[in-house]
C-alpha positions as CSV (number, residue, x, y, z in Angstrom):
1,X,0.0,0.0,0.0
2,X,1.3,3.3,-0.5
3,X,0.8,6.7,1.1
4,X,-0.1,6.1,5.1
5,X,-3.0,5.6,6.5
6,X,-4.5,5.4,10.4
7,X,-7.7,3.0,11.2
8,X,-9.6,3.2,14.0
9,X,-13.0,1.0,14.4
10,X,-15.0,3.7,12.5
11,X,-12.9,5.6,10.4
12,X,-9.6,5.0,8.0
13,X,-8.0,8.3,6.7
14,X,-5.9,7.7,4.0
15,X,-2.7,10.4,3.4
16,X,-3.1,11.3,-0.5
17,X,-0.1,13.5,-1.1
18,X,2.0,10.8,-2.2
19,X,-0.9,10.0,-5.1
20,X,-1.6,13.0,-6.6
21,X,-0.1,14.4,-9.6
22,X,0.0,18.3,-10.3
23,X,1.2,20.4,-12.8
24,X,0.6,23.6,-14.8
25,X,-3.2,22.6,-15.8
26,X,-4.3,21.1,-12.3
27,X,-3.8,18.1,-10.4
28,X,-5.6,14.4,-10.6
29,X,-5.5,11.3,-8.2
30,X,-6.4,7.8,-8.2
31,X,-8.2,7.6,-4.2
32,X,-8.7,4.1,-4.8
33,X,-4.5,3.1,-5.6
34,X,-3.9,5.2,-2.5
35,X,-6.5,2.4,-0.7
36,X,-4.8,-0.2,-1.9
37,X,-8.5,-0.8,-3.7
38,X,-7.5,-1.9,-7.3
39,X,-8.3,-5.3,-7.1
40,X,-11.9,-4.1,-6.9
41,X,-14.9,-4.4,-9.4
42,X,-13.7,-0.4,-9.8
43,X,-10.2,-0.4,-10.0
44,X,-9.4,2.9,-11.5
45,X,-11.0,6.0,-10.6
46,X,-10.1,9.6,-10.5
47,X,-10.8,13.2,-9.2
48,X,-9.4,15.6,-11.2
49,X,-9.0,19.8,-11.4
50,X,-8.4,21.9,-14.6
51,X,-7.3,24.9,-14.8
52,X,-9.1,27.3,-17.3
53,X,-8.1,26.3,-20.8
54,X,-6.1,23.3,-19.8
55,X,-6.7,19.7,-21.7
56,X,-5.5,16.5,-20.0
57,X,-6.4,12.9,-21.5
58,X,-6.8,13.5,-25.5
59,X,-7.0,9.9,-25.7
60,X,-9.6,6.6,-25.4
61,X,-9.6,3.3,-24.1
62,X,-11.3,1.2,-26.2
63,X,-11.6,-1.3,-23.8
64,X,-13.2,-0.2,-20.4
65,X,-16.3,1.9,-20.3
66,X,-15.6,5.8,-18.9
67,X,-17.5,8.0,-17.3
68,X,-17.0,11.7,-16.6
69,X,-19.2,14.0,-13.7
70,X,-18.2,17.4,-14.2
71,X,-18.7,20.2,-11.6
72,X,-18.7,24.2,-12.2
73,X,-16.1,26.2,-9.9
């Protein structure tokens, strides 16, 4: 697993900062890697921010179905 993470009987918070990637159009991070999750039905999920004007992906994968929720802000 990477990243570290502290579990008590309720709760598991999970340290992201050694997931996420950032650069001059935003950042974007895989939660689930950062789990340890990706042996899971949904093994690849991201969050994502753009900056205004910035592209990221130009690409498809023919072989998995994507989905993309997109919030204004």
């Amino acid at each position: 697993m990477t990243g570290s993470m502290w579990r008590n009987e309720q709760i598991t918070i999970i340290s992201l900062s050694n997931e996420t990637f950032s650069d001059t159009r935003g950042w974007v991070i895989n939660p689930l890697r950062a789990a340890g999750l990706t042996d899971t039905v949904i093994h690849n999920f991201h969050l994502a921010s753009l900056q205004p004007g910035a592209m990221r992906g130009n690409h498809v994968h023919p072989d998995v179905s994507e989905w993309l929720l997109l919030f204004p802000g």
